[in-house]
DRENDO-1510 file (C-alpha; in Angstrom, 1 decimal, always signed):
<recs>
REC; n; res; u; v; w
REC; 1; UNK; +24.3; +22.9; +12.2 .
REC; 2; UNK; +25.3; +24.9; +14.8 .
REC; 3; UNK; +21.9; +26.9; +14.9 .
REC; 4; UNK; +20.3; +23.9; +15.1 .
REC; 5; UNK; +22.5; +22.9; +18.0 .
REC; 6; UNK; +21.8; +26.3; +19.5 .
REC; 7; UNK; +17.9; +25.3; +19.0 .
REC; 8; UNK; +18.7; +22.0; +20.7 .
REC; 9; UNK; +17.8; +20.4; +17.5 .
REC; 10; UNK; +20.4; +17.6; +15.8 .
REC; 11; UNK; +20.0; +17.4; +11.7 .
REC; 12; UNK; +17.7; +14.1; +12.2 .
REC; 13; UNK; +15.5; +15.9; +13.9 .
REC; 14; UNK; +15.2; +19.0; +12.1 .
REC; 15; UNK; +15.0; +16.9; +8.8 .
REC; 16; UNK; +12.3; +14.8; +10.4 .
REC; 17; UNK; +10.2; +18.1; +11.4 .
REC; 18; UNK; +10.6; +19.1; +7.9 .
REC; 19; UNK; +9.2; +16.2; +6.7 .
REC; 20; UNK; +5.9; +16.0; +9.3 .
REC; 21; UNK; +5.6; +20.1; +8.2 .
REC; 22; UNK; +5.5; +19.1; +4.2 .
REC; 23; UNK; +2.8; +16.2; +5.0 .
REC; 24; UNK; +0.9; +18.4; +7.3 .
REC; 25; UNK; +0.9; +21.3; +5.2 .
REC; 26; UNK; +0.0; +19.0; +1.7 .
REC; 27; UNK; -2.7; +17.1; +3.6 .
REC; 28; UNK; -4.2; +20.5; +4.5 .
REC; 29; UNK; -4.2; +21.8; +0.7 .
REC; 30; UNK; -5.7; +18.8; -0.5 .
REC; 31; UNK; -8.3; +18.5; +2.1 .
REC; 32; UNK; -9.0; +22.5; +1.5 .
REC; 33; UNK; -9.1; +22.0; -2.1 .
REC; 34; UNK; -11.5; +19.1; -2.0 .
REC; 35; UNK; -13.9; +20.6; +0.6 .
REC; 36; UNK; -14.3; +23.7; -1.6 .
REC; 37; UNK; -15.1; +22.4; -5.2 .
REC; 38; UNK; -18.7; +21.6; -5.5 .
REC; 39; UNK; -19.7; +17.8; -4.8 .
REC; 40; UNK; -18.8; +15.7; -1.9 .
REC; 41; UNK; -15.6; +15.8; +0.3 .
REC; 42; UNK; -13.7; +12.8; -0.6 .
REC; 43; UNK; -10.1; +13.4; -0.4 .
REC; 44; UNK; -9.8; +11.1; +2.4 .
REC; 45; UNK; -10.5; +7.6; -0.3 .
REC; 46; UNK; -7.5; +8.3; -2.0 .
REC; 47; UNK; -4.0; +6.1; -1.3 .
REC; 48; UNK; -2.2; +9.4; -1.4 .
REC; 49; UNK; -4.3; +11.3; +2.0 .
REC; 50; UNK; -4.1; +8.1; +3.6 .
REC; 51; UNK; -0.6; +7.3; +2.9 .
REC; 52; UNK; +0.8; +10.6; +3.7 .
REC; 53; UNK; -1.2; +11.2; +6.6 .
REC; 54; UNK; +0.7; +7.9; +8.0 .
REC; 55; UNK; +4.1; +9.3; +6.9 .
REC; 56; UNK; +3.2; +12.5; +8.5 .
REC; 57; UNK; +2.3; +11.1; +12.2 .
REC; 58; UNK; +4.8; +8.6; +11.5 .
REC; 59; UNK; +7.5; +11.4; +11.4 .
REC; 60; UNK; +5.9; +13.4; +13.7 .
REC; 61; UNK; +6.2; +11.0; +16.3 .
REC; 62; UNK; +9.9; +10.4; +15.5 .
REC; 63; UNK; +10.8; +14.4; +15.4 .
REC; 64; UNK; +9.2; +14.6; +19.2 .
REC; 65; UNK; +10.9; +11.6; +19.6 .
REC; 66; UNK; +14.1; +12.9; +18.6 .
REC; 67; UNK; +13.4; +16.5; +20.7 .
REC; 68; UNK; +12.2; +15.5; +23.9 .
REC; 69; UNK; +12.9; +11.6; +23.7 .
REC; 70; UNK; +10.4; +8.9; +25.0 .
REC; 71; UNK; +9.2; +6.3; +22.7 .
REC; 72; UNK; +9.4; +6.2; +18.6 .
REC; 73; UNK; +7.7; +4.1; +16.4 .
REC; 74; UNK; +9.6; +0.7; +15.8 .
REC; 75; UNK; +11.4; +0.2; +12.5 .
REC; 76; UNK; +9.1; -1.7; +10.8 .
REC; 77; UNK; +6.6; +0.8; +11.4 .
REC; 78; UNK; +8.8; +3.3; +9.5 .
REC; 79; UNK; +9.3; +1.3; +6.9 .
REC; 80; UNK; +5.9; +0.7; +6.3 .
REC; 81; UNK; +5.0; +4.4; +6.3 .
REC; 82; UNK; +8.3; +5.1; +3.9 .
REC; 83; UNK; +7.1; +2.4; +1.5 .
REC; 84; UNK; +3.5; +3.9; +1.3 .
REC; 85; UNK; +5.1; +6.8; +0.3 .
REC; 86; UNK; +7.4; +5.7; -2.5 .
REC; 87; UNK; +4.4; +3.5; -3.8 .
REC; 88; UNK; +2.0; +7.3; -3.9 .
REC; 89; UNK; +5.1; +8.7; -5.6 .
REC; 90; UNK; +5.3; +6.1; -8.0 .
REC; 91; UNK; +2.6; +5.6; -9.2 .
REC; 92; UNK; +1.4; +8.9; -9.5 .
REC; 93; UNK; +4.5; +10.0; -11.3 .
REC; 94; UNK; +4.2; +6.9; -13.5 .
REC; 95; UNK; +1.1; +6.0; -14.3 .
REC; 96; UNK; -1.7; +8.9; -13.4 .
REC; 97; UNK; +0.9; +12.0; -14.6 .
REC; 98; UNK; +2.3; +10.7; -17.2 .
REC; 99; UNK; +0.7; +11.3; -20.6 .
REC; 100; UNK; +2.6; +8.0; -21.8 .
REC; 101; UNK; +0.8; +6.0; -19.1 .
REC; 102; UNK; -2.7; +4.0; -20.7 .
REC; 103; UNK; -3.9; +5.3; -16.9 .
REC; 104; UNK; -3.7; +8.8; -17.6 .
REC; 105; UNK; -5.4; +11.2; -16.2 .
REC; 106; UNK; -7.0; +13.9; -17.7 .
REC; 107; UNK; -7.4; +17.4; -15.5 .
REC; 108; UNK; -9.1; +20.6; -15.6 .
REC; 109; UNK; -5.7; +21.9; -13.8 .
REC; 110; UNK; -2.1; +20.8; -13.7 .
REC; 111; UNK; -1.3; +17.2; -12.1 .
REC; 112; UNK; +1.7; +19.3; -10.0 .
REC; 113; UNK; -0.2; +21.6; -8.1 .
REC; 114; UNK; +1.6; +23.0; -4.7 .
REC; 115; UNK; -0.2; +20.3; -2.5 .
REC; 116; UNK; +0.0; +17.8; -4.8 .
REC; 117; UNK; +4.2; +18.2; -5.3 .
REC; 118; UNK; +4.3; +18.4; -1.8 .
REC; 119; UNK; +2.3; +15.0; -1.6 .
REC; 120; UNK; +3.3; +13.2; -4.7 .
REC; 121; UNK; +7.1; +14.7; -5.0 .
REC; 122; UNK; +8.2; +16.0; -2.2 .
REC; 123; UNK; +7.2; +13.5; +0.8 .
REC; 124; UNK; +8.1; +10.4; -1.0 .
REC; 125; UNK; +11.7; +11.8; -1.6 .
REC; 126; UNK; +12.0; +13.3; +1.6 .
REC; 127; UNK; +10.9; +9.7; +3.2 .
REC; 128; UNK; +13.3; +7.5; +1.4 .
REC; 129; UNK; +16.0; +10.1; +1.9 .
REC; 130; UNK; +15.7; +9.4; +5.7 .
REC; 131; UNK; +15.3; +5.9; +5.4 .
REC; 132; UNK; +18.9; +5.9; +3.9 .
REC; 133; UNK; +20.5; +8.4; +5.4 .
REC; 134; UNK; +19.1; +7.7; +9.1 .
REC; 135; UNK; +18.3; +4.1; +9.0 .
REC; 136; UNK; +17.1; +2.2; +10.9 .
REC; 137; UNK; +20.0; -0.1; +10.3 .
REC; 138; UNK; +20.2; -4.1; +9.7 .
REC; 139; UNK; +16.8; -4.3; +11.6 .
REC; 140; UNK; +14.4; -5.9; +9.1 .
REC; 141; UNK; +13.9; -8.7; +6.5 .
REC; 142; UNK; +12.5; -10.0; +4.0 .
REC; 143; UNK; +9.3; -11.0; +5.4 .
REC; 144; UNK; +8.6; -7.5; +6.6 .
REC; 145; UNK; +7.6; -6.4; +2.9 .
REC; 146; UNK; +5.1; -9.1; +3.1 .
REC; 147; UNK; +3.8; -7.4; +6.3 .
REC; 148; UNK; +3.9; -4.1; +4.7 .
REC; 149; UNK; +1.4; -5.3; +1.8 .
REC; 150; UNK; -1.6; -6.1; +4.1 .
REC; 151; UNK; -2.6; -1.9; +4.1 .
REC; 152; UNK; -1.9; -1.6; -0.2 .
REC; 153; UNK; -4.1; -5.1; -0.5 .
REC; 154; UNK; -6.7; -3.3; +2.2 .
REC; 155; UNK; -7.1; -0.6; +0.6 .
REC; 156; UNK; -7.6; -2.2; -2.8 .
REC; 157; UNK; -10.5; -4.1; -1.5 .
REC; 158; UNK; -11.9; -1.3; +0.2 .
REC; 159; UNK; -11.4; +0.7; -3.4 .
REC; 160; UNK; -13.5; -2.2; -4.8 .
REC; 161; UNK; -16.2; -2.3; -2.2 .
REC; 162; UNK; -16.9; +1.3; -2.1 .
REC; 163; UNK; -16.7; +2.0; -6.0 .
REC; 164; UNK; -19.6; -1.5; -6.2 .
REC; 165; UNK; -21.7; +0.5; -3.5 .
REC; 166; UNK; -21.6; +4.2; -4.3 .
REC; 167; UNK; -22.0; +6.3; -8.2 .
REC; 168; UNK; -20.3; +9.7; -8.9 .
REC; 169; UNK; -17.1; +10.5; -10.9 .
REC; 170; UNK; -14.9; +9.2; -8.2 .
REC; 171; UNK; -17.0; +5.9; -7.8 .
REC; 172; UNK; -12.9; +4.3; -8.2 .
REC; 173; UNK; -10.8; +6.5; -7.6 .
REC; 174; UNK; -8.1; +5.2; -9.6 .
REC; 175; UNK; -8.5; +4.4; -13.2 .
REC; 176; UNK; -6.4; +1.3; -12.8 .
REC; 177; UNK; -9.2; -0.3; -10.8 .
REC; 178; UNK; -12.2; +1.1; -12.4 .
REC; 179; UNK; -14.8; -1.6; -13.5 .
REC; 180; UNK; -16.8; +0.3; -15.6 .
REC; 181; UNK; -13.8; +0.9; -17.8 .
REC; 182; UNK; -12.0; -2.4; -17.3 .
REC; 183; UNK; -13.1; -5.9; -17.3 .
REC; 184; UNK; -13.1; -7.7; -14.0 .
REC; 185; UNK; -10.0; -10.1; -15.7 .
REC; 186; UNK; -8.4; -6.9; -16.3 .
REC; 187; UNK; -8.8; -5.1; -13.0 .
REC; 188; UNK; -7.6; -8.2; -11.3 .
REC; 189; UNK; -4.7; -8.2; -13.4 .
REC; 190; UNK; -3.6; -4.9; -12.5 .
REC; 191; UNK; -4.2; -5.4; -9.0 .
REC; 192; UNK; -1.9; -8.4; -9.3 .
REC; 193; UNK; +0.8; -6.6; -10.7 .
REC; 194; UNK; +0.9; -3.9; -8.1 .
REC; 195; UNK; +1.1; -6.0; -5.8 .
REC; 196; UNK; +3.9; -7.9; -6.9 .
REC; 197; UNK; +5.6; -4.4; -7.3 .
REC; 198; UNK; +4.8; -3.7; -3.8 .
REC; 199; UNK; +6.1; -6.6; -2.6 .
REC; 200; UNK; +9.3; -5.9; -4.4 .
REC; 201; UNK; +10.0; -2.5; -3.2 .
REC; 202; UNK; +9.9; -3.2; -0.3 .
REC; 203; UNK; +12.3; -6.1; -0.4 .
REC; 204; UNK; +14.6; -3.5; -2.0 .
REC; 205; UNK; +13.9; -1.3; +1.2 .
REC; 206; UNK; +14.9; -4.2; +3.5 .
REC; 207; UNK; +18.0; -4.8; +1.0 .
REC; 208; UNK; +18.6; -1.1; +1.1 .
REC; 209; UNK; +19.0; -1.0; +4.9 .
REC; 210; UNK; +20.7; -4.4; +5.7 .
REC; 211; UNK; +23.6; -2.6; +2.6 .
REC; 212; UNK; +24.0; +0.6; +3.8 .
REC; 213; UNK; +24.2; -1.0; +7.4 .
REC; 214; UNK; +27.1; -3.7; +6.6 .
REC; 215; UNK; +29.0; -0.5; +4.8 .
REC; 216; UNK; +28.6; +1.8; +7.8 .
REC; 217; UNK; +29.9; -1.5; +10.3 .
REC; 218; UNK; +32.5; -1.9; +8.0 .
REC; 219; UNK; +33.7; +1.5; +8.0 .
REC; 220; UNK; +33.3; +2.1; +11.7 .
REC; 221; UNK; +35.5; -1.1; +12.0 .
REC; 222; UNK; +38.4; +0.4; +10.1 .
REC; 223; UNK; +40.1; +2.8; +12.6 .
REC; 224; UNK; +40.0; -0.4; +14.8 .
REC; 225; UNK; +42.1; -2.6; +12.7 .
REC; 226; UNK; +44.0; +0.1; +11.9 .
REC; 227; UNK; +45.4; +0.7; +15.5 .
REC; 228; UNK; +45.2; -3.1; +15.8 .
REC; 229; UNK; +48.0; -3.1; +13.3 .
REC; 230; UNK; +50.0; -0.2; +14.7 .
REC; 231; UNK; +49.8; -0.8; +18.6 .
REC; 232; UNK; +52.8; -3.7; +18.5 .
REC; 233; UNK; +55.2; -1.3; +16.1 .
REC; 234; UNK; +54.5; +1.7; +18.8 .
REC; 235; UNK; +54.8; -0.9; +21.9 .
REC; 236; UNK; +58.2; -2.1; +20.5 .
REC; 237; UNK; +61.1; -0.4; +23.0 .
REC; 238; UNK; +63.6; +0.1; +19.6 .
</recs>
């Protein structure tokens, strides 16, 4: 800590620059990765590149907000960005990596790539680790997560659209929405259900920061009550 003071850095900040840094540098790898291998470029239509390229300006912004102050992006913006994060996280680690998931993924190379921990591991931990260690604090509600779902539903339209319009082996790019596997009943079904499991993480980030926020008033209210009970024994002339 003291380097960092030295540096004119606090630990929020550093952290935060951490954070941009891992985005930027996974972003890079996957857009290097895609660009190379024969057939077309098309990182950018996947929910991970998007998502993390919010987080990553997100943060950004609050890491220079943080080192040379101005404005940072509001809470609800954060949140949004941090719940983008744990739903790439999740659902990569649950359903597309794992070999128990009927949406597995098959791959010529491992799912955990360097870029892809750093995208699909890393980030999403990193993100919800600030969210409850650095807030923000008792700012949002409920209704916020229903705010937070209009990108998720975007993007599964735009998923949709795109895989009715184009061919190729990433005509969907998730198996969980691909109609030449699935029925239409089915497809609809699973987009259902990850949207009701949007919706309720992020309720649990709302609950999440509204708790850790009534602890941390609580125990900033303690050293007051506590002189509150001792200032009339130390006034007392006996």
């Amino acid at each position: 800590m003291a380097v960092l003071k030295r540096a004119g850095l606090d630990g929020r900040a550093a952290f935060r620059c951490l954070l941009f840094l891992v985005g930027a540098a996974g972003l890079t790898g996957e857009a290097y990765s895609s660009i190379a291998d024969p057939g077309p470029a098309d990182f950018w239509i996947y929910f991970t590149f998007q998502s993390n390229l919010i987080l990553a300006i997100c943060f950004g912004a609050l890491a220079w907000s943080g080192l040379r102050g101005g404005r940072a992006p509001s809470p609800v913006v954060k949140g949004a960005a941090t719940l983008y994060a744990l739903i790439t996280g999740l659902v990569f680690n649950l359903l597309l990596a794992n070999p128990a998931s009927p949406f597995y993924t098959v791959q010529k190379e491992s799912h955990y790539q360097w870029d892809s921990v750093l995208l699909h591991v890393l980030a999403p931990l990193m993100a919800l680790a600030d969210w409850l260690l650095f807030g923000p604090r008792g700012q949002l509600r409920g209704r916020h997560a229903l705010y937070w779902l209009g990108y998720p539903l975007g993007y599964l339209g735009f998923a949709l659209i795109r895989g009715a319009m184009v061919g190729g082996d990433t005509r969907y790019p998730y198996p969980f929405l691909d109609l030449t596997q699935h029925s239409g009943l089915m497809v609809t079904v699973n987009c259902v259900c990850l949207a009701v499991f949007f919706y309720l993480l992020g309720l649990g980030l709302a609950a999440a920061d509204r708790l850790v926020g009534r602890r941390e008033e609580r125990r900033a209210g303690e050293p007051d009550e506590a002189r509150a009970v001792l200032e009339p024994v130390s006034a007392d002339p006996g």
